[in-house]
Each structure stands twice: as C-alpha cells, then as structure tokens.
One Martini backbone bead per residue (centre of mass of N, CA, C, O) as a GRO file, in nm:
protein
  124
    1UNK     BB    1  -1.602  -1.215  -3.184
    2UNK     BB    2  -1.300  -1.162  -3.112
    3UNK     BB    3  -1.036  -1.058  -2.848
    4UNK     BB    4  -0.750  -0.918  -2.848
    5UNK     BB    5  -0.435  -0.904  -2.690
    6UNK     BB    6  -0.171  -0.714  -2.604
    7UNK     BB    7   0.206  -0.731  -2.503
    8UNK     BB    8   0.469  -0.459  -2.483
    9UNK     BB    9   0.770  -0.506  -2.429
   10UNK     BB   10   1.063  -0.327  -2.353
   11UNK     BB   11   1.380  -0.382  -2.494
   12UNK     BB   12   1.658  -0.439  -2.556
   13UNK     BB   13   1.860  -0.525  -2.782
   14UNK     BB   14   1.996  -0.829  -2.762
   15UNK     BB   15   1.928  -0.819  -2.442
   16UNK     BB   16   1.848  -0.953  -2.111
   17UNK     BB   17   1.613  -0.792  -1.943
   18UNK     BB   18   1.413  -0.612  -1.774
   19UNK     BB   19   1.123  -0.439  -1.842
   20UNK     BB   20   1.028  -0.155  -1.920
   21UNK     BB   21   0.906   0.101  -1.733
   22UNK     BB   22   0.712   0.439  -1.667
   23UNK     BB   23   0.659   0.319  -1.353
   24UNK     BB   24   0.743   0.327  -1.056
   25UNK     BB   25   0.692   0.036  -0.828
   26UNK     BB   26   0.545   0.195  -0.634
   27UNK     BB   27   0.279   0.272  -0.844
   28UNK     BB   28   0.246  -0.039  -0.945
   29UNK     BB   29   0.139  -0.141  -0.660
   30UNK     BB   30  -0.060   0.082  -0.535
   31UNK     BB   31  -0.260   0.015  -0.757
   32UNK     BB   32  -0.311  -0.318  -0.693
   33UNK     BB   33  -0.355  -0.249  -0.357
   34UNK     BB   34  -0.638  -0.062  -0.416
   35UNK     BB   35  -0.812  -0.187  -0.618
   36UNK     BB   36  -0.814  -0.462  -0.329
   37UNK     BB   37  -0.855  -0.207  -0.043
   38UNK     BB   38  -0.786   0.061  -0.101
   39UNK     BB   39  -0.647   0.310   0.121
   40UNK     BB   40  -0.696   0.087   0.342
   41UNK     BB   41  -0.553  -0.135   0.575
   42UNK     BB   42  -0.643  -0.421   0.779
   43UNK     BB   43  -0.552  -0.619   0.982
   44UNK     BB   44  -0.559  -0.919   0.793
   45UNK     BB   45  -0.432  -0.767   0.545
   46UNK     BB   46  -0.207  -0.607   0.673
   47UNK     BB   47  -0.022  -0.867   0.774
   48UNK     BB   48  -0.002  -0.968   0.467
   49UNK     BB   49   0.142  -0.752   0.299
   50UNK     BB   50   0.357  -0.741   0.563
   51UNK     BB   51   0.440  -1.090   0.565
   52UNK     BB   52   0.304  -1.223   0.858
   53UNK     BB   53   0.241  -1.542   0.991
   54UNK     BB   54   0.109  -1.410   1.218
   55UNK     BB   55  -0.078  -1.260   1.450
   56UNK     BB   56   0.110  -1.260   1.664
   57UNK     BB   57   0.352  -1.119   1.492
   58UNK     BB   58   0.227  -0.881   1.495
   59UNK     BB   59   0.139  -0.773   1.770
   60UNK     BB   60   0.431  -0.757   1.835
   61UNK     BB   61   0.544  -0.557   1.646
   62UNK     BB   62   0.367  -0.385   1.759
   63UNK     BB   63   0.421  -0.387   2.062
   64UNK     BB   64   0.776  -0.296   1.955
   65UNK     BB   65   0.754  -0.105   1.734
   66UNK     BB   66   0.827  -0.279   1.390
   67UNK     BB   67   0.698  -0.193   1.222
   68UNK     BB   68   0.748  -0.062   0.880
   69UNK     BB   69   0.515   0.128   0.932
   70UNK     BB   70   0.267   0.320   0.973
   71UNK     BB   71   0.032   0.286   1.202
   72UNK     BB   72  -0.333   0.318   1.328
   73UNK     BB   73  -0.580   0.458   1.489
   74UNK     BB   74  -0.966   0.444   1.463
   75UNK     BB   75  -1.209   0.557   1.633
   76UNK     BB   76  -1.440   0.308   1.691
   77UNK     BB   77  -1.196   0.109   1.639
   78UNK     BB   78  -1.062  -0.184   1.535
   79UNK     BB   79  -0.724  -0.216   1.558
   80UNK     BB   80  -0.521  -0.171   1.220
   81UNK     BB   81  -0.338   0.081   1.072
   82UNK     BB   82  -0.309   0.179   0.669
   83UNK     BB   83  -0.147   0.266   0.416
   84UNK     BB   84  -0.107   0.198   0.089
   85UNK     BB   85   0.101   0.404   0.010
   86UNK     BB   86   0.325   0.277   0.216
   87UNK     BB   87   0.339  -0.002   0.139
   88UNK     BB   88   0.434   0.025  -0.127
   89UNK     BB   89   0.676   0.129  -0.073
   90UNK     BB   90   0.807  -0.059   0.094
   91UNK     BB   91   0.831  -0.276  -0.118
   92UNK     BB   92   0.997  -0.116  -0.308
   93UNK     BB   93   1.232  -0.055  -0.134
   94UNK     BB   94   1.296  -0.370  -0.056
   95UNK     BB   95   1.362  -0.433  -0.398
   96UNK     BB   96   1.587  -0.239  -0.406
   97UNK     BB   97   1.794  -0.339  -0.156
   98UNK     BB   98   1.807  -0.636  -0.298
   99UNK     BB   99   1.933  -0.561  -0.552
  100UNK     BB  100   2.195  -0.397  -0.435
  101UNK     BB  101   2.294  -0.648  -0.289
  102UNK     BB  102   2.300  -0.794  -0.572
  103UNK     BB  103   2.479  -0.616  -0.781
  104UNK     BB  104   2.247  -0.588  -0.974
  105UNK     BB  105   2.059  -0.887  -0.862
  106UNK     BB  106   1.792  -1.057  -0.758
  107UNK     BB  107   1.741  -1.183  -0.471
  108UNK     BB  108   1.802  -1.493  -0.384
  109UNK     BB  109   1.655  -1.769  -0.239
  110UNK     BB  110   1.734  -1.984   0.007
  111UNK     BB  111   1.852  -2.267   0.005
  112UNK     BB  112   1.839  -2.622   0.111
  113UNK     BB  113   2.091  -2.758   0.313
  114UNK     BB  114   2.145  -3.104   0.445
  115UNK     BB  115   2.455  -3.009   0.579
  116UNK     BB  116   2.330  -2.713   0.735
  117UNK     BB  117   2.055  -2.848   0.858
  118UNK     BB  118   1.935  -2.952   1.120
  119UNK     BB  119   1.646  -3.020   1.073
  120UNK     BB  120   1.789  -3.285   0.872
  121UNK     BB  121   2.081  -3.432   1.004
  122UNK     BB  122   2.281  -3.262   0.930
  123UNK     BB  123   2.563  -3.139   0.933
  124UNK     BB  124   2.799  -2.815   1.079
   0.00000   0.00000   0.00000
C-alpha cells in the first residue's frame, strides 16, 4: 500500500502570484528553526543563520554591537545566544523590507557585470 501526499496551495484565479498562506511568514520561519535548533540558538549555528561568512565577521558585529538581534550571555556558558523567535522576525522583517523595497516584487540579487566589476578587469 502505497501513502500519497498533496499539497494545496491556494491562487487567485488566473493570475501568478505567490501561494496564500494563513501563517505570517515570521511564524513559518520560527516553527522550522525551532525544529532544527529548539528555543535557543547558540554559537556556530547562531552565526549561520544570522548569515555571517565567517566566526570573524560575527566575533566583530558581537564586539561592535551591530548584531542584529538581542545576543546574550549565559552564566558558565561559552559563547552568545540568541533566542529563536527573535531570528525568525528578523528574517521575516528582512523579506518584508525586500518586499517594499522592490515595488511590490521581491529584491533580485545583483548579477556579476564584467563591465563594471574590478575584479573582473573589465572597465569602471
């Protein structure tokens, strides 16, 4: 006996837009990365999903206050925490900014242009 799934996603009627969900976004955010790391997020995994390139680059926002959530210390712990559900709206808030950003139409990453990129030795 074979188990099938569907999965419903709800359009307006001929027209493409993104599926309606009855969650905001920062809610489905916060239950996926409560899952994977529980209430609280710490260290090395903290750095990743605050999308830091490397313990450096987080080490300094720690040290110059630009984290973008609450960080914390916790007694006879190594390390900086933060909690889950601060991650989650900040991430949520960040696609919302994106969003608006863009008319309406979320933010495309800029693409590598061998005209204006340096590193490319294309002219500027």
């Amino acid at each position: 006996m074979a188990l099938t799934f569907g999965v419903t996603n709800r359009y307006h009627e001929g027209e493409m837009h993104q599926p309606l969900f009855d969650e905001p976004l920062a809610v489905l955010l916060e239950r996926e990365l409560m899952n994977r790391y529980g209430p609280i997020v710490s260290n090395d995994n903290l750095r990743l999903v605050l999308g830091y390139a490397s313990k450096e680059a987080f080490r300094q926002a720690v040290l110059r206050k630009t984290v973008p959530i609450a960080v914390f210390d916790i007694e006879n712990r190594k390390g900086k925490f933060a909690l889950i559900r601060d991650v989650a709206i900040w991430h949520a808030a960040q696609r919302e900014r994106a969003f608006i950003a863009g008319s309406g139409e979320p933010a495309m990453p800029a693409t590598h242009n061998a005209d204006t990129d340096p590193s490319s030795g294309g002219r500027l």
